[in-house]
C-alpha positions in Angstrom: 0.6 -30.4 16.8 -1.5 -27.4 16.1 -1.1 -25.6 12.8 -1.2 -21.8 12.0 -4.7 -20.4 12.5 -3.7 -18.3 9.6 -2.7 -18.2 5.9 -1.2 -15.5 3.5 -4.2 -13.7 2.1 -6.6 -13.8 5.2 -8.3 -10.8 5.9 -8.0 -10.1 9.6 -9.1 -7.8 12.5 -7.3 -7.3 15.7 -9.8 -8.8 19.0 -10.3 -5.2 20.1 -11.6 -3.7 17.2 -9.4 -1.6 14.2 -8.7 -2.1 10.7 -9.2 -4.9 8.5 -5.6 -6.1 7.6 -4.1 -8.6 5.5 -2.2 -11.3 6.4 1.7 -10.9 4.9 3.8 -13.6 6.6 3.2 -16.3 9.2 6.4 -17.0 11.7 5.6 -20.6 12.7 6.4 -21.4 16.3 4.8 -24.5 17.7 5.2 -25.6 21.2 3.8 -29.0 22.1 0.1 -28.5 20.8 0.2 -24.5 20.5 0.9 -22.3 17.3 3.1 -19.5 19.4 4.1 -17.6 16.3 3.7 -14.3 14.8 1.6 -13.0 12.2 3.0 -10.3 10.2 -0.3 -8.1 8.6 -0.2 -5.4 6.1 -3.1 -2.1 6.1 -3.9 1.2 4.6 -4.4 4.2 7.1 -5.2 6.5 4.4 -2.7 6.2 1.4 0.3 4.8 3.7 0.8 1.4 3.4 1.7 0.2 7.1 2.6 -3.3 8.4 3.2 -4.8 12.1 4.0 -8.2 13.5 1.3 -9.5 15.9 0.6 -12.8 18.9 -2.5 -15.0 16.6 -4.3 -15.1 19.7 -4.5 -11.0 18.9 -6.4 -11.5 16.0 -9.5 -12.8 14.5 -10.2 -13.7 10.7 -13.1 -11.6 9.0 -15.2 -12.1 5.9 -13.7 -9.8 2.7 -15.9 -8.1 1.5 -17.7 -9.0 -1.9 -17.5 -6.6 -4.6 -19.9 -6.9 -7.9 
């Protein structure tokens, strides 16, 4: 059984391009030997703090990147 291709913290991008986002929430749904869940993401536009649900297949996981 596949696991979830993602874990609170992960810094992630969306397959087409946009902002970096971090991952909030993973919604485990496996089927046979696929992870069908959803992976809720938080992200700044600005100031605002915003937050959607996406398919894992929609994203991609991104280096953070280093400060100091």
């Amino acid at each position: 059984m596949s696991t979830a291709p993602f874990k609170v913290g992960d810094i992630v991008q969306l397959v087409s391009g946009g902002p970096k986002m971090t991952v909030s929430e993973v919604s485990a749904q496996n089927v046979g030997f696929s992870f069908l869940g959803k992976v809720s993401c938080q992200w700044f536009a600005g100031n605002k703090l915003e937050h959607g649900f996406f398919p894992a297949d929609s994203l991609v996981k991104v280096d953070a990147e280093k400060k100091g």
